[in-house]
N, CA, C and O atoms as a MOPAC input file, in Angstrom:
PM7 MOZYME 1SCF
protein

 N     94.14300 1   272.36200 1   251.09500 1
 C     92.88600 1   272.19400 1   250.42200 1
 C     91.95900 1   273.37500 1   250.71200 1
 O     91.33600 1   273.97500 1   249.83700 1
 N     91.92500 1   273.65000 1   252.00200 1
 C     90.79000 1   274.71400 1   252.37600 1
 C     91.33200 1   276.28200 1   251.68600 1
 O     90.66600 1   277.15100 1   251.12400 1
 N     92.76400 1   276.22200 1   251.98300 1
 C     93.61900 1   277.45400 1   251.19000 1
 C     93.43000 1   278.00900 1   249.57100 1
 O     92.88600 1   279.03100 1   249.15400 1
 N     94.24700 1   276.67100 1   248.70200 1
 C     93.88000 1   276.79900 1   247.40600 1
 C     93.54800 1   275.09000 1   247.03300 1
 O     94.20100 1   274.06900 1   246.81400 1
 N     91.68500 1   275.63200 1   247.14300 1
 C     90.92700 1   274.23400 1   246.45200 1
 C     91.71000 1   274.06100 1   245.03100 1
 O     92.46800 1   273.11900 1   244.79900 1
 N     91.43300 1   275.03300 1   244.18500 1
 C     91.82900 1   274.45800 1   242.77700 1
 C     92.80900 1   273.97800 1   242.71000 1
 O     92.81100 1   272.91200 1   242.09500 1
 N     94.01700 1   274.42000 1   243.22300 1
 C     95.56100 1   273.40900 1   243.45100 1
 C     94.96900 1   272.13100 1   244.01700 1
 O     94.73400 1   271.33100 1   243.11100 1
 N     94.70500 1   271.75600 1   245.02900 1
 C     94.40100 1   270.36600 1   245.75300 1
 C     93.41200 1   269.74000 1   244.68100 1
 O     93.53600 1   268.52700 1   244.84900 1
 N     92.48800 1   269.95500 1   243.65800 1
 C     91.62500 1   269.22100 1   242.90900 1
 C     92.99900 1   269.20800 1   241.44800 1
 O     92.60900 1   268.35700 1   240.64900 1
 N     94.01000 1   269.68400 1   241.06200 1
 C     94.19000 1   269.54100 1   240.22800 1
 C     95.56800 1   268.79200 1   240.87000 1
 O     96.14400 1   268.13100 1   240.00500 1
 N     96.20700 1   268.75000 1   242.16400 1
 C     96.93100 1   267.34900 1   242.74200 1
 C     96.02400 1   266.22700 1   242.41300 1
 O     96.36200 1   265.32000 1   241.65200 1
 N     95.13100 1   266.27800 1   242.86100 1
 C     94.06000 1   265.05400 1   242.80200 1
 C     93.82400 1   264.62800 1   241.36700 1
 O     94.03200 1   263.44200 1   241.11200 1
 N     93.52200 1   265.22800 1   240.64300 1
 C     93.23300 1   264.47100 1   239.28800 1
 C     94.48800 1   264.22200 1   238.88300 1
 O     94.23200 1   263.42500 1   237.98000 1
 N     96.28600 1   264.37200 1   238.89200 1
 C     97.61000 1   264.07000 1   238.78600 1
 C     97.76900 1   262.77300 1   239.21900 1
 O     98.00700 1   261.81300 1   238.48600 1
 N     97.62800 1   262.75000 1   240.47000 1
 C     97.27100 1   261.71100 1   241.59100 1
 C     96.55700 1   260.81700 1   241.19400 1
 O     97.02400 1   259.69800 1   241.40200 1
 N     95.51000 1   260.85300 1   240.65300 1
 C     94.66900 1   259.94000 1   240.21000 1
 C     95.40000 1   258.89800 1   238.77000 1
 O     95.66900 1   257.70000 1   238.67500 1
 N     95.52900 1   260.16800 1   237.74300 1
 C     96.36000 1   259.66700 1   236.68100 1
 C     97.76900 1   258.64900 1   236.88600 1
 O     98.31600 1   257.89300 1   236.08300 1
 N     98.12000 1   259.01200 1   238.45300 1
 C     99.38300 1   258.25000 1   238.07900 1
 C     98.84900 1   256.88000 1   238.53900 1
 O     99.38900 1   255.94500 1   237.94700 1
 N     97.65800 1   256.43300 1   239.70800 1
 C     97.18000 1   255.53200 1   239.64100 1
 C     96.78400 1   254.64900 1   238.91000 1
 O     96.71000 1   253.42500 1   239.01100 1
 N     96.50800 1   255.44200 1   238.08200 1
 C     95.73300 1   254.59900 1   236.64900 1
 C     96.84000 1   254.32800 1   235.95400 1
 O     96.96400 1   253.18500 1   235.51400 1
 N     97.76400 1   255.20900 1   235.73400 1
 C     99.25700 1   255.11800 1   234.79000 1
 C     99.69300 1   253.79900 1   235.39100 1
 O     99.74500 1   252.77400 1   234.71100 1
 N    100.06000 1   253.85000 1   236.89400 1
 C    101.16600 1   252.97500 1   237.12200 1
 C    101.10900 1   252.07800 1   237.98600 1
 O    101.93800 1   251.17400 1   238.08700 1
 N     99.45100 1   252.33500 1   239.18900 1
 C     99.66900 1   251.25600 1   240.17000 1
 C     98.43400 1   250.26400 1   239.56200 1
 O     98.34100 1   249.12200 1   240.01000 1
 N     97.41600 1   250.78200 1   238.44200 1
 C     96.54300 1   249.86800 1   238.25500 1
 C     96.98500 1   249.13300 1   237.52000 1
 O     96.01800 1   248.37300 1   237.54000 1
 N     97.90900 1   248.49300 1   236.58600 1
 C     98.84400 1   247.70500 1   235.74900 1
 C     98.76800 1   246.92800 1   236.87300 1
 O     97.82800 1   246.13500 1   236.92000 1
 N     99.47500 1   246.96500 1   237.71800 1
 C     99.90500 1   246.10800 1   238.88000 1
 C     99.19400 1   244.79500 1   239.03700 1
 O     99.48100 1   243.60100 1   239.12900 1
 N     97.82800 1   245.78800 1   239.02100 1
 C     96.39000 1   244.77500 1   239.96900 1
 C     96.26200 1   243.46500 1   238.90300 1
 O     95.85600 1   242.37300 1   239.30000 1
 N     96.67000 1   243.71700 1   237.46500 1
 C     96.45500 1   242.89400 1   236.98400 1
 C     97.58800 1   241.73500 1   236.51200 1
 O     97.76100 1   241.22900 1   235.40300 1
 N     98.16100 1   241.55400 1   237.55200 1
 C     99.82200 1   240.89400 1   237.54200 1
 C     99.64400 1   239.83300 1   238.61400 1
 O    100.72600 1   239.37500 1   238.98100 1
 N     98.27700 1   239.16700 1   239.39300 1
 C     98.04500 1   238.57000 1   240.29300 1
 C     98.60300 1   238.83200 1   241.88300 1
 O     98.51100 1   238.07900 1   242.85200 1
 N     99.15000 1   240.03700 1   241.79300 1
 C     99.55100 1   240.50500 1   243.16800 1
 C     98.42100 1   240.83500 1   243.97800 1
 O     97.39700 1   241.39800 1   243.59100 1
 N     98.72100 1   240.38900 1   245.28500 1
 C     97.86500 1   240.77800 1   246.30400 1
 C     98.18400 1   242.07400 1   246.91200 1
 O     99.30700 1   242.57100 1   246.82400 1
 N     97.26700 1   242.58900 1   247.48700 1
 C     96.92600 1   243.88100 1   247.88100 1
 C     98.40600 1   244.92800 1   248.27300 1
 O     98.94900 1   245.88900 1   247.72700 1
 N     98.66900 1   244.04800 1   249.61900 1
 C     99.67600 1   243.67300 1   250.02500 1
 C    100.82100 1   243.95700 1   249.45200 1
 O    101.30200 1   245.02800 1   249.82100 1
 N    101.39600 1   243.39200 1   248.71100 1
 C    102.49300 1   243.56000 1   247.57500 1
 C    102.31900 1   244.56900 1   247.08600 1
 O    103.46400 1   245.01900 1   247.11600 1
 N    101.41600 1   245.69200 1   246.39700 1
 C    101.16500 1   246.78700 1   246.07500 1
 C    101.66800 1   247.68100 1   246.74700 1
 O    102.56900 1   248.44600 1   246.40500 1
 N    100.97000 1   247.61900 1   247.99100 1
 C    101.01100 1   248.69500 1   248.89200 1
 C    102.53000 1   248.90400 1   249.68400 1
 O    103.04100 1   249.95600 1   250.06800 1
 N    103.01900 1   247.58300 1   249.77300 1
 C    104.66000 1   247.56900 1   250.20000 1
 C    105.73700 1   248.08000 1   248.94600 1
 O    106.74300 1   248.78200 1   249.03900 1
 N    105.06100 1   247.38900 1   247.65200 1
 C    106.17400 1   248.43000 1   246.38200 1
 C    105.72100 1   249.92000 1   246.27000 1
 O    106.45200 1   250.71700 1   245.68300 1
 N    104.37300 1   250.37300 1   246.88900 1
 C    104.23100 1   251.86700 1   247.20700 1
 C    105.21300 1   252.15000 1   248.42300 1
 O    106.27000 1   252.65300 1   248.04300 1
 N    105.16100 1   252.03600 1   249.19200 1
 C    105.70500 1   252.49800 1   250.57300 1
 C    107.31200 1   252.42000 1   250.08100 1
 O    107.94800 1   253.47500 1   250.07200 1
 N    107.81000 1   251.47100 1   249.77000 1
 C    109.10100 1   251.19900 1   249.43200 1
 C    109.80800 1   252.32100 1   248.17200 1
 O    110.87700 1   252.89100 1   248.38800 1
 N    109.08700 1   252.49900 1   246.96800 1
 C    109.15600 1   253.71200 1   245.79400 1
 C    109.34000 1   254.42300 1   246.40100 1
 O    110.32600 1   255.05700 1   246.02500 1
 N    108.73200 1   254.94700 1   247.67600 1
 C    108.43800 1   256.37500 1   247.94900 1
 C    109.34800 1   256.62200 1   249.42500 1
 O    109.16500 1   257.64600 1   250.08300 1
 N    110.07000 1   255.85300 1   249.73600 1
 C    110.82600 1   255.50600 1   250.59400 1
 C    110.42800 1   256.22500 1   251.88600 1
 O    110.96700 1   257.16200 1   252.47400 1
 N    109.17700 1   255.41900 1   252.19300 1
 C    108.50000 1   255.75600 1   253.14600 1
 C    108.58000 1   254.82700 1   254.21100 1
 O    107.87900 1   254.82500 1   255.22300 1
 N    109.52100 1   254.00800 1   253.90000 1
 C    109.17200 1   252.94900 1   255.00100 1
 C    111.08300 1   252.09400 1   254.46000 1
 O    111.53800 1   252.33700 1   253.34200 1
 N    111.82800 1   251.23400 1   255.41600 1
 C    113.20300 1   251.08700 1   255.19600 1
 C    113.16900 1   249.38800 1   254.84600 1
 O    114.06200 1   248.58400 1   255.11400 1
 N    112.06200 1   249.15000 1   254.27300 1
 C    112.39600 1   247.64800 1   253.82900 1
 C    112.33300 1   247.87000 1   252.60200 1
 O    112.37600 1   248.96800 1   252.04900 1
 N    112.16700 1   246.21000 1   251.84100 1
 C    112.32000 1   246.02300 1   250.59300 1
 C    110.91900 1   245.47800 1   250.51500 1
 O    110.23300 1   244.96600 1   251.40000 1
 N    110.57000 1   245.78300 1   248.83000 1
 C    109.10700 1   245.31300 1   248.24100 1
 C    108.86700 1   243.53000 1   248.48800 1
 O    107.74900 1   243.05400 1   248.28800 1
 N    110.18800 1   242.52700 1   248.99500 1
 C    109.35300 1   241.64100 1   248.84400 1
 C    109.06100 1   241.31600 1   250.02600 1
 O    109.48000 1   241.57500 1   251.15400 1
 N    107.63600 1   240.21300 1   249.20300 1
 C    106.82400 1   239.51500 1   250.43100 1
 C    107.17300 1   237.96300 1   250.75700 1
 O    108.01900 1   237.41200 1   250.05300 1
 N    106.58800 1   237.29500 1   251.73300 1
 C    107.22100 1   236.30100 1   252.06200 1
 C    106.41800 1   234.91500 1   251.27600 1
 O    105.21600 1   235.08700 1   251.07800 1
 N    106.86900 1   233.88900 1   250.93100 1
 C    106.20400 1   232.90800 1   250.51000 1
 C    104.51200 1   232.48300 1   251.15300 1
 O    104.12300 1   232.30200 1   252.30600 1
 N    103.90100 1   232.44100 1   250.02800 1
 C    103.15400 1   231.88300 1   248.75400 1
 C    102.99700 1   233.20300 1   248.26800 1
 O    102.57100 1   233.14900 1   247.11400 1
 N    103.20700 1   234.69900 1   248.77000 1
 C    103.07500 1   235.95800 1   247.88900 1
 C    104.11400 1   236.13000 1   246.64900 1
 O    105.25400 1   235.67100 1   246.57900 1
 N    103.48100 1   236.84000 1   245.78100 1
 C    104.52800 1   237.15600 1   244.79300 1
 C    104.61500 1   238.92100 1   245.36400 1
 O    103.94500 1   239.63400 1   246.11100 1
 N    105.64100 1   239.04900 1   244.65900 1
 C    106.17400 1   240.16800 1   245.14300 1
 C    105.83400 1   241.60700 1   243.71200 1
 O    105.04900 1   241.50500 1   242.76900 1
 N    106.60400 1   242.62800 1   244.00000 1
 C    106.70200 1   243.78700 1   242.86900 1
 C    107.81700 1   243.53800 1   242.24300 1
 O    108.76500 1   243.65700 1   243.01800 1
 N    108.08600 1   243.28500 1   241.33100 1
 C    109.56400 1   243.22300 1   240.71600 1
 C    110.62800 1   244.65400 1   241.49600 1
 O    110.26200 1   245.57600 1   242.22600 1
 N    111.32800 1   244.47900 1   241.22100 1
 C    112.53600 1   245.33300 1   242.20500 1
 C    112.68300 1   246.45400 1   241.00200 1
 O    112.69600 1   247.63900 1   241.33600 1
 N    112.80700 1   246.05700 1   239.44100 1
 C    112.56000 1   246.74600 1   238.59000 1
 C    111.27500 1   248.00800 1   237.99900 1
 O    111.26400 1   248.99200 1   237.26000 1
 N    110.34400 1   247.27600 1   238.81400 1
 C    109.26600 1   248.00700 1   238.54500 1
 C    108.77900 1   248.61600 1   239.64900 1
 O    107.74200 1   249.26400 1   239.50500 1
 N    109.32800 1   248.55800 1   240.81700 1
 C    109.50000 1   249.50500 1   242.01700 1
 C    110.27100 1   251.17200 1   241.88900 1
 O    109.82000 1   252.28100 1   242.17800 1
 N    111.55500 1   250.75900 1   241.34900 1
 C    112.09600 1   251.86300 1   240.67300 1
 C    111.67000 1   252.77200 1   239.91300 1
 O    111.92300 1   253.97700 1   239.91600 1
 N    110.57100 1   251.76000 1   238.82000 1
 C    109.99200 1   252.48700 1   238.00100 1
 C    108.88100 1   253.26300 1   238.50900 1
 O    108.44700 1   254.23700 1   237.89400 1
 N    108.58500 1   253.01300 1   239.20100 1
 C    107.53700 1   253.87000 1   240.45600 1
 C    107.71700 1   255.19500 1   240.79100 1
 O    107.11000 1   256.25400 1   240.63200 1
 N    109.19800 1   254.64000 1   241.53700 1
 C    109.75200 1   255.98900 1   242.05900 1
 C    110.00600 1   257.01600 1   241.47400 1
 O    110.00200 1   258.18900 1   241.84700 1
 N    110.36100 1   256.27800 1   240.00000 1
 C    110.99900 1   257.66900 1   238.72700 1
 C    109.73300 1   258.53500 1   238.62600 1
 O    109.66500 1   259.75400 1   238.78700 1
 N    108.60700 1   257.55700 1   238.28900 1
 C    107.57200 1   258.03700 1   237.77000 1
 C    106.42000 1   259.23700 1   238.90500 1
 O    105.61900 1   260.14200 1   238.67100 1
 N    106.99600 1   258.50600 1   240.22300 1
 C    106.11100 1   259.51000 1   241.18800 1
 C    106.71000 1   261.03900 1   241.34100 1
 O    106.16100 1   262.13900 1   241.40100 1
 N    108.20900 1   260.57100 1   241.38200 1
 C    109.01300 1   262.18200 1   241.82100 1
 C    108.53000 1   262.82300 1   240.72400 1
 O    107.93700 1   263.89000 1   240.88000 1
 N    108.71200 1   262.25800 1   239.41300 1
 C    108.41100 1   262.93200 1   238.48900 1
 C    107.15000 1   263.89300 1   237.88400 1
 O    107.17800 1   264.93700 1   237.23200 1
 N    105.79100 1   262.88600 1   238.50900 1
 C    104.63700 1   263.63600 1   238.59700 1
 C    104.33600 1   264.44000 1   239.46100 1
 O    103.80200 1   265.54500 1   239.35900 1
 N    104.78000 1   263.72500 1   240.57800 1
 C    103.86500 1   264.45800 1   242.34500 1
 C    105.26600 1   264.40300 1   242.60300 1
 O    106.04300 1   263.44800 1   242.62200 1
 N    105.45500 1   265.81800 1   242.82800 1
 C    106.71700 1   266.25100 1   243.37500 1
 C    106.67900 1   266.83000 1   244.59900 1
 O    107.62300 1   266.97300 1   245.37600 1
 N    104.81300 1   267.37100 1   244.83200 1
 C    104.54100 1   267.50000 1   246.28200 1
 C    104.92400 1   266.63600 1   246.97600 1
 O    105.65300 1   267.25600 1   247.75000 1
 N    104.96600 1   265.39900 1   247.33000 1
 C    105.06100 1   264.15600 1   247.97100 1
 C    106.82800 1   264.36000 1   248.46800 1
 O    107.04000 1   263.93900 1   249.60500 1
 N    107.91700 1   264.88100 1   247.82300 1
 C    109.05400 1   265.04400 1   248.36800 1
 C    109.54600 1   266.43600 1   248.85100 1
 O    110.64600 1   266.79800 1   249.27000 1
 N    108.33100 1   267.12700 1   248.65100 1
 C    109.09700 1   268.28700 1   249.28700 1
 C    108.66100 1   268.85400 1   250.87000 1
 O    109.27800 1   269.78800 1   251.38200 1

């Protein structure tokens, strides 16, 4: 960021877009916070479990976890390299 601002503001508005693209859909699927943030961690295979959560939570579909992942490598490719 301190190096090249304009790169880091134009990650950020990418970043932003894919939020809006793909994790704000989510919010409106009655998932709790929770469930979000574990089908993030899980897409991005940042963490070695699986997206679901334990009863009375609903979970991320396993399908639309994937679809995450396609969609993040695909935008923010910083994030894997």
């Amino acid at each position: 960021m301190l190096r090249e601002p304009e790169r880091a503001l134009a990650f950020e508005h990418r970043l932003l877009a894919f939020f809006q693209e793909y994790v704000a859909p989510l919010t409106g699927q009655s998932l709790c916070p929770a469930a979000i943030d574990k089908a993030l961690c899980s897409a991005g295979g940042w963490c070695g479990l699986s997206p679901r959560l334990r009863w009375p939570y609903r979970s991320v579909e396993v399908e639309a976890v994937e679809h995450l992942a396609r969609a993040a490598r695909a935008k923010l490719p910083e994030l894997w390299t």
